[in-house]
N, C-alpha and C positions, 0 to 999 in steps of 0.2 A: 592421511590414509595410507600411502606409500611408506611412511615410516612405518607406522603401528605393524605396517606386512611383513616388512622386513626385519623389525624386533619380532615378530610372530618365528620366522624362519629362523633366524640366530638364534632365539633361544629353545626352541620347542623343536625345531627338526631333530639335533645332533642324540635328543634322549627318546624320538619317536618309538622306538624299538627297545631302547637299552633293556627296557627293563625284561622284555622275551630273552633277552640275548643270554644276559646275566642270569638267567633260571637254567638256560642252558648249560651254560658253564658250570653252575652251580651241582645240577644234575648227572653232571657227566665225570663228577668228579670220583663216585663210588664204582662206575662202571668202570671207569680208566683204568685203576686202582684194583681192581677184582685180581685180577692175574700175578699180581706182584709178590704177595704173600708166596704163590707156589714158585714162583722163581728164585725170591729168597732163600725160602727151601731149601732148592737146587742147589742154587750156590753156595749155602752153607752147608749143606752136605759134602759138595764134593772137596769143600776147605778142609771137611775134620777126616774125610775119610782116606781120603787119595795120599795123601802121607801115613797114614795111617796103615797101609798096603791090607785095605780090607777086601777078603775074596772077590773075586770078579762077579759072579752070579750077584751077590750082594748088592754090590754096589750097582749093577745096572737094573738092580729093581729098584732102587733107591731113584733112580734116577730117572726111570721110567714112572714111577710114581708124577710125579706133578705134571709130566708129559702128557700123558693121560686125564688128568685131571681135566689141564687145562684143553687139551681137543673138547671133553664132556661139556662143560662149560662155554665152551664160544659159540655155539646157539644158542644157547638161552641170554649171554650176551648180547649177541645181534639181535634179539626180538628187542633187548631193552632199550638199546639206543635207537632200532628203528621209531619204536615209540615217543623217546623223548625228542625225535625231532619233528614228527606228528604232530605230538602235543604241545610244544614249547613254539616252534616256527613255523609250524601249517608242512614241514617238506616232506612227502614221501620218498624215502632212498629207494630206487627200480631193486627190485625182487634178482638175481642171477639165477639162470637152469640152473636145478639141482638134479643130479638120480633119482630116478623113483621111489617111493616107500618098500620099505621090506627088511625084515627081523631076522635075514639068511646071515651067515659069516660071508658069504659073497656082495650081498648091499652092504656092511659094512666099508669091508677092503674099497668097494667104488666109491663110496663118499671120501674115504679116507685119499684113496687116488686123486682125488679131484683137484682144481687149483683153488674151487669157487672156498673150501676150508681150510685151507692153507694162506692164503688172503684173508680171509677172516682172524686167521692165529697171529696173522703178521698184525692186523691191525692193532687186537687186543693188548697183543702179548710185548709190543716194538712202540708202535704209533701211539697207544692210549695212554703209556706211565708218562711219553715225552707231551702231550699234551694236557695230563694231570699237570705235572710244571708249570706251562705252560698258562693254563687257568688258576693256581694257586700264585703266579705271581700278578695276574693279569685284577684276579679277586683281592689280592692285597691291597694293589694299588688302588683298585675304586674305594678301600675302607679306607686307607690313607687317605685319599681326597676327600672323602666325607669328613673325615676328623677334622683336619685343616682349616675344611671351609668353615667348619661351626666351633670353630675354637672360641671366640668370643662367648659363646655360651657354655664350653667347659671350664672356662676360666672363672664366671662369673658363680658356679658350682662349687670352685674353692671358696676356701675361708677366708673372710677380708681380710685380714691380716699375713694372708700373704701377698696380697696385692699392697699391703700397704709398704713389707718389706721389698718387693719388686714392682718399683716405680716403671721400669724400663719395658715392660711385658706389653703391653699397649703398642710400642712401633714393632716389637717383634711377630707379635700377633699380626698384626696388619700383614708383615712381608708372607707369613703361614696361612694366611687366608687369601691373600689374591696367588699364593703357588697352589692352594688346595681348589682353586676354583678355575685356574687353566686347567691342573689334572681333569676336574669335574668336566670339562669340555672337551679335552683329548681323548679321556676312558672311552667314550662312546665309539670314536673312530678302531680306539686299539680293541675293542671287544668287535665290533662290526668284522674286524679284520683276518682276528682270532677265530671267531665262527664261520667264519668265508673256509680260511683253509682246513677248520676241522671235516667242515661240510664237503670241501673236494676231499679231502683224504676218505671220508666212511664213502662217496659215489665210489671211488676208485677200489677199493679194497674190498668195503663191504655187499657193492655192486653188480653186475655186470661189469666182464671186460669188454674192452673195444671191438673185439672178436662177437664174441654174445650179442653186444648190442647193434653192430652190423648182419650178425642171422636172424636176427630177430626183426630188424627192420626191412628186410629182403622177407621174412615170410609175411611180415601185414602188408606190403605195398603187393603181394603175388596175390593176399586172400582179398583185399582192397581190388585188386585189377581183377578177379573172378567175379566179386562183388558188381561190378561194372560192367562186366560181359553178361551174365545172367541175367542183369536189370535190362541190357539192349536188348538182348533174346526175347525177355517177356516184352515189349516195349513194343520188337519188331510182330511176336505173336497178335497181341491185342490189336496193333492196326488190321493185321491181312483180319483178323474178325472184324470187326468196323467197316474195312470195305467189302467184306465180302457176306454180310448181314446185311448190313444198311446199303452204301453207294449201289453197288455192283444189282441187289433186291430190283433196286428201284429204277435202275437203267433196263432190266431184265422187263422189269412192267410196262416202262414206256415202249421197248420192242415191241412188247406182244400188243398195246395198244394201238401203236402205229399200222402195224400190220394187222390188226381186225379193222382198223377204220379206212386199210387200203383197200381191203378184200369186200367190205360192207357199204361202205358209201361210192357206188358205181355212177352217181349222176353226178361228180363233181366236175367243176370246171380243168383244165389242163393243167393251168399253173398252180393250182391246189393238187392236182394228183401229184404234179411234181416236186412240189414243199413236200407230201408226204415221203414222196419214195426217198427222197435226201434223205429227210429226219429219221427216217428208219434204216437207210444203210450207216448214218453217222455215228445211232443209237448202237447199232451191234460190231462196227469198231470202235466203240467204246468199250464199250464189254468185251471185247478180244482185247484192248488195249489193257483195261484194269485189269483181266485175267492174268496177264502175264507180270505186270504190276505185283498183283497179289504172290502169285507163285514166284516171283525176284525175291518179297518181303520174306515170306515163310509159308511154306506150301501146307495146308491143311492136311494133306497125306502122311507127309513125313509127321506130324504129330500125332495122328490119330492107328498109323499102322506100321511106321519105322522106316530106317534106312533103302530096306529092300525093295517096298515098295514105287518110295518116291522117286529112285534112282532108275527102278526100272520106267514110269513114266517118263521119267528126263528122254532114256534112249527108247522109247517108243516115237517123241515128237519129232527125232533127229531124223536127217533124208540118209541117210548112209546106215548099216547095219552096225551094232552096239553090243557088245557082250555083255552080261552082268553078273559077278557071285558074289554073293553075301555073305559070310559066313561069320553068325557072331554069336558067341553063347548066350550072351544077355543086351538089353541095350545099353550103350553109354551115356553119358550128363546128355542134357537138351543142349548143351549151348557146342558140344563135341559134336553131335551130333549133325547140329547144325553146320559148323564150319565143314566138315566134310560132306555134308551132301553140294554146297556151295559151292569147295573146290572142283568137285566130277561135273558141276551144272557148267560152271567159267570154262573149266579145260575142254570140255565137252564140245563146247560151243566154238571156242579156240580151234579148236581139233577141226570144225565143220566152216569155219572160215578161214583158215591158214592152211592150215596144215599138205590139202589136195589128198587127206588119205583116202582109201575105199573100204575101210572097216576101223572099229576102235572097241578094246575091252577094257573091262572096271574088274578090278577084284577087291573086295576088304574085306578084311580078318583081323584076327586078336593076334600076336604076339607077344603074350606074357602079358605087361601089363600098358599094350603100348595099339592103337586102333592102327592098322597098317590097310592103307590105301595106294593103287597102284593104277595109273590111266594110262594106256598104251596104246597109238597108232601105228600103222603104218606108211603114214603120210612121209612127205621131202626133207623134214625135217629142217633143224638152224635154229629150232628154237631158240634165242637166249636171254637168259631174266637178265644179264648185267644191263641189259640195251633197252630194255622193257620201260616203259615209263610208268614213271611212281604212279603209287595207286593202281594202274591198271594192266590187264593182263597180267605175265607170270607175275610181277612184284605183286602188284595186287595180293594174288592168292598165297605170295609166300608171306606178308605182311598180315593176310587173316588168318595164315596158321602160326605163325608165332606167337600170337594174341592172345595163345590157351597152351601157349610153350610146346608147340609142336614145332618137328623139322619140316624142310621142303627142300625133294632135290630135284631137277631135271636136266635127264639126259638126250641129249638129242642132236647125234652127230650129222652131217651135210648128207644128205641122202638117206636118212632115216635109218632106225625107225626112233619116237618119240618116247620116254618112257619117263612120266611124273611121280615121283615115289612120296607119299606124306607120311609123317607118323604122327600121328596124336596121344594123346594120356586117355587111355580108355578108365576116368574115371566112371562107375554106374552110377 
């Protein structure tokens, strides 16, 4: 069984593919090839003319001719080779930014500026005739080995009579058929090999550059990381409804239960009136407790009436006087929205156990295209994020405004005053 496996591998791995490979090569042989006629052209133009001392205007529309040509052509080029490696070996080549569409003499000249066609010309016009070679020597030799190996049956297609006049063709054959059936084993490596580097050369040229495909991956992992913020947003939304439909409902009912069955059942025994009065002061710090719970997760206010509102309940709860201006033409994303009302809840609260101020004001406004929040005390100040421990306090709030590619600075020299500055992306 272990033999039969490994005759199975020896013989059948090294042609698994050959034959995708070899259609490739095959196919790639009129594309490569496209461009050569106009270069010929070229060069035999500028043979007869340039001695020839023919007018200048002349000869550079002569010459400008196949230049031409060939820019026309290397799109329709690259569709074709993108295709045959679709079709031939499953590979799709990445797409590079292009210019936008448009029929001006100015989208012209931008395409034409580009590198992403100029890479293209380099491929066709440089890369393609050296890899035509390339595959017409690599195709010879697979025919050569084919011949070789089955020569015994080309021979046998002569006329007897010349096998009778060449006795000696029998050991020569032999040594052409076991050289024509190493080739048969080799080909598949040097085609495998062949198509490897054609296939890096069209990623490279006809591609994305290295450049490209590092903006490009910095913009999916930015719409990926919104993708994830959004999802937490809604995530944190749906809970504060969850607890604050259901849990928070039904704590709310057992309060009012407890306390009609305090207020109504007057003949109970002591230590039954005192189970009740527990259970119903336990019941309504629960309900304090989940409330504040729910307003940490996502405040019902800020979703149903905006920044302005929720922010001003923040500094209503606070013991200390709170300023607030809101000033915003439209509202921002949810998940913007959210990290800033967060930041003024944390700082706020901050401000009301550090700080010792006797007043603190919030301003937010738009600046162009950027949400601009500003929390200022007049506390002792010393704040400092370097000393802050991750996660919380300042780091904290500077690590949730980063999240959504906002700044966070704070100033807050020894003796005050404190002044928290955010900028966020006022996307709407």
């Amino acid at each position: 069984m272990q033999l039969t496996t490994w005759l199975q591998l020896l013989l059948g791995r090294p042609f698994r593919r050959a034959g995708h490979r070899t259609a490739l090569l095959a196919a790639g042989l009129p594309l490569h090839l496209s461009v050569m006629p106009l270069w010929l052209w070229l060069i035999g133009t500028m043979a007869a003319l340039v001695p020839a001392a023919t007018p200048l205007p002349v000869l550079l529309t002569l010459v400008a001719l196949p230049v031409l040509l060939t820019l026309v052509v290397t799109p329709l080029l690259t569709v074709g080779q993108r295709r045959r490696y679709r079709a031939l070996v499953g590979k799709d080549l990445p797409r590079p930014a292009v210019p936008g569409p448009g029929h001006s003499w100015k989208s012209a000249v931008r395409r034409l500026a580009t590198r992403v066609l100029w890479r293209q010309v380099c491929y066709h016009a440089v890369a393609g005739p050296l890899f035509a070679v390339l595959d017409l020597a690599v195709l010879a030799v697979w025919a050569a080995a084919l011949v070789a190996a089955s020569i015994y049956v080309w021979i046998w297609a002569l006329p007897p009579q010349w096998r009778v006049t060449d006795l000696g063709y029998t050991t020569q054959a032999a040594y052409i058929t076991v050289g024509g059936l190493a080739l048969l084993f080799l080909e598949p490596r040097l085609i495998g090999a062949l198509v490897r580097l054609e296939t890096r050369a069209a990623e490279v040229l006809l591609g994305p550059s290295r450049t490209e495909k590092l903006a490009r991956r910095v913009a999916d992992l930015a719409e990926s990381r919104a993708g994830v913020l959004d999802a937490a947003d809604a995530e944190r939304r749906r809970i504060e409804r969850d607890l604050h439909d259901g849990a928070q409902q039904r704590l709310v009912a057992l309060a009012v239960n407890l306390g009609l069955a305090r207020a109504t059942l007057g003949d109970l025994p002591a230590d039954a009136r005192k189970v009740i009065d527990e259970a119903h002061r336990e019941a309504k710090e629960a309900i304090a407790e989940l409330n504040n719970l729910v307003r940490g997760l996502h405040p019902a206010v800020l979703e149903d009436r905006g920044l302005d509102a929720a922010l001003s309940g923040v500094a209503a709860r606070l013991p200390i006087p709170v300023g607030v201006a809101v000033d915003l033409p439209q509202r921002p994303s949810p998940t913007v929205e959210a990290v800033a009302y967060f930041v003024v809840s944390e700082a706020l609260t901050n401000v009301v156990k550090h700080a010792q101020a006797t007043r603190a004001d919030v301003t937010v406004g738009q600046s162009g295209e950027r949400l601009l929040v500003v929390v200022a005390d007049d506390g002792a100040g010393g704040a400092d994020l370097a000393v802050a421990g991750g996660g919380t306090g300042l780091a904290g709030l500077a690590k949730r405004v980063a999240s959504v590619d906002g700044t966070f600075s704070c100033r807050s020299p020894a003796g005050g005053p404190t002044v928290i500055t955010v900028e966020l992306p006022c996307v709407p």
